[in-house]
C-alpha positions in Angstrom: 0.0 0.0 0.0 3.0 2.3 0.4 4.2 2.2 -2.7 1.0 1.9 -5.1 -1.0 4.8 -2.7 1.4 7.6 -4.4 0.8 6.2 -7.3 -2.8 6.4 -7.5 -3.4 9.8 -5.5 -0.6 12.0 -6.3 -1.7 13.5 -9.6 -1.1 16.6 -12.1 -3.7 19.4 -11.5 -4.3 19.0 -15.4 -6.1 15.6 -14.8 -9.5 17.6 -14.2 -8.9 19.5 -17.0 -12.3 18.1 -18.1 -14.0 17.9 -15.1 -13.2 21.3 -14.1 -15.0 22.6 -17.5 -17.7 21.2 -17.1 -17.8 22.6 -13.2 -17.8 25.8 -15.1 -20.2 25.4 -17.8 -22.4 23.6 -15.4 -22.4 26.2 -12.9 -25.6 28.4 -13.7 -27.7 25.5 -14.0 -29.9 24.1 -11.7 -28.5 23.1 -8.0 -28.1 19.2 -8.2 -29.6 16.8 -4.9 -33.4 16.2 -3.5 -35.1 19.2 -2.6 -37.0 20.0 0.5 -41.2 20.4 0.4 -40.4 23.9 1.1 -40.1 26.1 -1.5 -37.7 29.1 0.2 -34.9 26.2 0.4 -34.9 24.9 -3.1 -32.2 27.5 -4.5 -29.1 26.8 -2.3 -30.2 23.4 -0.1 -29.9 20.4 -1.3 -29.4 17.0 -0.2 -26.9 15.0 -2.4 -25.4 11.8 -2.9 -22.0 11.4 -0.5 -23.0 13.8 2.1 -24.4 13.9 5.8 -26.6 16.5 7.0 -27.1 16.8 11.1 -30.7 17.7 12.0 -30.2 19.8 15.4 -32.9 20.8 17.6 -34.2 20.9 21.2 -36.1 17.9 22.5 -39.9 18.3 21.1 -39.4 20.7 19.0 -40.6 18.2 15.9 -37.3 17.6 14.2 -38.4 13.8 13.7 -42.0 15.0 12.2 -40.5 17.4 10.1 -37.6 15.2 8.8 -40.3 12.1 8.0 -42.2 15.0 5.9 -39.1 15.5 4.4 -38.3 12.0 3.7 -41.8 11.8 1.8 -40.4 14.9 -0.5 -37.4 12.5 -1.1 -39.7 9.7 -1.8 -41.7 11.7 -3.9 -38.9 12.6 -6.3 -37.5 8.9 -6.5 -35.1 8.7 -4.5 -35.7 6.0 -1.7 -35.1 6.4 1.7 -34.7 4.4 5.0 -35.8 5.4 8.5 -34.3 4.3 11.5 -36.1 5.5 14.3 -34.5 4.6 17.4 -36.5 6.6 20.3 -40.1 5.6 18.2 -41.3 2.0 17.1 -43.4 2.0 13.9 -46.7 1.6 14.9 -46.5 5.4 16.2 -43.6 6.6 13.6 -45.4 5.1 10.5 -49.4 6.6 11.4 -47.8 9.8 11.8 -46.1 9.9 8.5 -49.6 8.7 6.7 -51.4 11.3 8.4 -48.6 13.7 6.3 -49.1 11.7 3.2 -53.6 11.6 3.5 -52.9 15.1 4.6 -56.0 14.4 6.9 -55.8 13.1 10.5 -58.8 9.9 9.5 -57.7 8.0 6.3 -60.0 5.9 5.2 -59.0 1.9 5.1 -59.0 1.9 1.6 -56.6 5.0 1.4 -54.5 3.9 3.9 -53.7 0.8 1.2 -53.9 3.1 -1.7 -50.6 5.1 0.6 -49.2 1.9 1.5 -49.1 0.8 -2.2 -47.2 3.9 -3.0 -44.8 3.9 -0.2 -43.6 -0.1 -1.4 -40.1 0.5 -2.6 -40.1 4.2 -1.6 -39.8 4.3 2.4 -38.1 1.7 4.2 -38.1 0.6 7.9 -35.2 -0.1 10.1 -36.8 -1.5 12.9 -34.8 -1.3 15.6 -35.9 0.3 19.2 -33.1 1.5 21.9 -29.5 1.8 21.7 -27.0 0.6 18.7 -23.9 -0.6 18.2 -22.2 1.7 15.3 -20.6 -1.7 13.4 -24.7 -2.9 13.6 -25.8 -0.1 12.4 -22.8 0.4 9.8 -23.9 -2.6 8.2 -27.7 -2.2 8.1 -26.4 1.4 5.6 -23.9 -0.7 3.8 -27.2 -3.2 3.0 -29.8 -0.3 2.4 -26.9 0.4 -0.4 -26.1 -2.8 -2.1 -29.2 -4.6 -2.4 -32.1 -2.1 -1.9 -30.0 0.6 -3.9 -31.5 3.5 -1.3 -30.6 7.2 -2.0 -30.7 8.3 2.1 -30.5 7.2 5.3 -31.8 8.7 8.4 -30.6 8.0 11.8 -32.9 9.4 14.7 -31.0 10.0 16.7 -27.1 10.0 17.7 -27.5 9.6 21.3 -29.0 5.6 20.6 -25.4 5.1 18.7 -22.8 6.7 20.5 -23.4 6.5 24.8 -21.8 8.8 26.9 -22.7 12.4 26.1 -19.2 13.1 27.2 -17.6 10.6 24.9 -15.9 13.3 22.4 -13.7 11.1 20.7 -16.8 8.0 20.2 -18.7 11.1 18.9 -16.0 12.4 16.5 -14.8 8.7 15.3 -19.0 8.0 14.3 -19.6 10.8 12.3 -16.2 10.6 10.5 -16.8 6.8 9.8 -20.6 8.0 8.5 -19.2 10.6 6.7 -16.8 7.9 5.1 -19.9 5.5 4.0 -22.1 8.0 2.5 -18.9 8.8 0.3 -18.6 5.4 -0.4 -22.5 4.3 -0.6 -23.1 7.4 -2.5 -25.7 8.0 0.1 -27.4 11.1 2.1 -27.0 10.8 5.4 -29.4 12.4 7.8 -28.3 12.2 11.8 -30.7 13.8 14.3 -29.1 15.3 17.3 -30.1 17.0 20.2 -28.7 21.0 21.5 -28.1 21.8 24.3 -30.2 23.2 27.2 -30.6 27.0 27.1 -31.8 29.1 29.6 -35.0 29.4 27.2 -36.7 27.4 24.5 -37.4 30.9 23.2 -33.7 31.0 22.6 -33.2 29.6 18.9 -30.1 26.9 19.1 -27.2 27.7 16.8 -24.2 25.7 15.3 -22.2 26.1 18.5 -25.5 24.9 20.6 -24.9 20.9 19.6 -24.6 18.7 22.7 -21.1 16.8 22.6 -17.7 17.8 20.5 -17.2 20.4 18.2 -16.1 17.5 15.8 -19.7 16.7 15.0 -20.4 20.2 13.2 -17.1 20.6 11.6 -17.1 17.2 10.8 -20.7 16.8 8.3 -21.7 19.0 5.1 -24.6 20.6 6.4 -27.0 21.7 8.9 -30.3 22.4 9.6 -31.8 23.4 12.9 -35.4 23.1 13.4 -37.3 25.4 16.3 -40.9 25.1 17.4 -42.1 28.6 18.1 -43.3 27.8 21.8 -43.9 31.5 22.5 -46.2 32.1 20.1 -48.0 28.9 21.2 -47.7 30.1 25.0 -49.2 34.0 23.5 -52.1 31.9 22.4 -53.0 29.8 25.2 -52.5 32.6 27.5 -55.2 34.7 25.2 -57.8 31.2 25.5 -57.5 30.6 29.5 -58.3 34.6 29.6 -61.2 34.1 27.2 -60.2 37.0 24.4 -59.6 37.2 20.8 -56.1 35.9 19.6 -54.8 39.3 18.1 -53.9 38.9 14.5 -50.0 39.6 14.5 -49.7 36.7 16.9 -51.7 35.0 14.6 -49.5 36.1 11.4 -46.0 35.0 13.0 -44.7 31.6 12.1 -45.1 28.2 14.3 -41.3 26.9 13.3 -38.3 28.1 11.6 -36.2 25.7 9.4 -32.3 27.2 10.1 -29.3 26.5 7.8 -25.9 27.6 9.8 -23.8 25.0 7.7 -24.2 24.3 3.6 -20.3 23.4 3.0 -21.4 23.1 -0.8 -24.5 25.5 -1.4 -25.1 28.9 -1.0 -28.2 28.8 0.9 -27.6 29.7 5.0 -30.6 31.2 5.8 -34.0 30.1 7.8 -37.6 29.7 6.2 -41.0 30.4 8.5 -43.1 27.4 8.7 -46.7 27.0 9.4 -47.8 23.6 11.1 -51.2 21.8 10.4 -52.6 19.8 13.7 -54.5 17.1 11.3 -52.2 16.6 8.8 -49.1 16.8 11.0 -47.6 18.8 7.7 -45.4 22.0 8.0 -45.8 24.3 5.4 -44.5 27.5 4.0 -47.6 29.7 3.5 -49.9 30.8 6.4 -52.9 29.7 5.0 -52.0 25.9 5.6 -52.9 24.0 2.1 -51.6 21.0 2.9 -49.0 19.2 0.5 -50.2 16.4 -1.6 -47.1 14.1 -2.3 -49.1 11.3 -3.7 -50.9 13.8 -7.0 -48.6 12.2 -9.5 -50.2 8.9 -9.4 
């Protein structure tokens, strides 16, 4: 390996020479990568092949629900997905992501099969419940790759895979071996992870706010933080115990932000206001709450 690594890796700059043109002619197009349901992210986020993205958020603030919404928009544009829910088994994970796809809180029996139907070969299931070992779980990605041929992964959460919340160098050796198989699976990698405590949860976590090492965020290609807008919700229930109207700029402001601090290769670090939907369990981008329908191409 000593002497044949040189020879393979040490190369002149001039072997891109193609490559790099095309970069260039190539650069005005399109961005390349699954897109989000939202539409304020689809200019500069994306979610390619070869990458991880770490989904960061306080503890119920809905990162799961909005992350199997997203998985749906994956779904939706052909690119299959696996979930491994660790914290939630799947006879509360899965209703919850049909009531996103019916985009009503009852589906019928018949619908729920019509959904079912569409979800075969789309949205996978690890089903696995409590902690893992990262060589288990290593191998369960390396298998969604080679013979289901699946496009991303999610992971929900980190704390089921590495134990120890002070265990910096477990931490930093998981996410640089995940970072190493979605390079080699060609896969997107989605890890959930949890911020730290601050002094409020009206205090929106940033990049710096992710429980553990530093390793983790410098480590992954992107990041998205997802907040729950509990003082608007508090502004509300305070108006409803007092009996009087809910005034309308309370009404007007967003129930969750979507945050990008880290895009390593987009240009999109910014947040978009979200709207959430009690029957549907949907987050959307427009106040008036029309639900999405992922299924109308069928």
């Amino acid at each position: 390996m000593q002497e044949s690594e040189p020879r393979i890796k040490v190369k002149s700059v001039d072997s891109w020479t193609q490559a790099i043109i095309d970069v260039f002619k190539n650069g005005e197009q399109e961005a390349q990568g699954a897109k989000l349901p939202w539409p304020a992210t689809h200019d500069g986020l994306r979610f390619r092949p070869g990458e991880v993205t770490l989904w960061l958020g306080i503890n119920g603030h809905g990162k799961s629900q909005l992350l199997n919404q997203a998985c749906l928009g994956f779904a939706a544009q052909g690119e299959p997905v696996c979930i491994g829910s660790f914290e939630m088994p799947p006879l509360k994970n899965v209703p919850r992501m049909l009531r996103q796809l019916a985009t009503t809180s009852q589906p019928s029996e018949g619908y729920i099969r019509k959904m079912m139907s569409w979800l075969r070969g789309k949205v996978w299931i690890y089903d696995h419940l409590g902690a893992i070992r990262p060589e288990q779980l290593f191998a369960v990605i390396r298998y969604c790759h080679q013979e289901l041929s699946l496009k991303h992964f999610v992971i929900d959460s980190m704390m089921k895979c590495v134990h120890g919340e002070d265990d910096m160098n477990g931490q930093k050796a998981f996410v640089d071996q995940l970072c190493r198989l979605a390079r080699e699976c060609e896969m997107h990698i989605h890890l959930v992870h949890h911020s730290r405590k601050k002094e409020s949860e009206r205090d929106i976590p940033g990049k710096f706010d992710a429980k553990g090492s530093g390793a983790i965020i410098d480590q992954v290609d992107q990041l998205v933080t997802v907040w729950r807008n509990k003082p608007k919700e508090a502004a509300i229930k305070k108006c409803r115990d007092e009996g009087s109207p809910v005034p309308d700029d309370i009404k007007k402001k967003c129930d969750a932000m979507l945050i990008c601090d880290k895009n390593r290769h987009g240009d999109w670090e910014d947040h978009a206001f979200l709207w959430f939907d009690p029957a549907s369990l949907q987050y959307m981008s427009d106040s008036r709450r029309q639900p999405i329908d992922f299924m109308r191409n069928i």
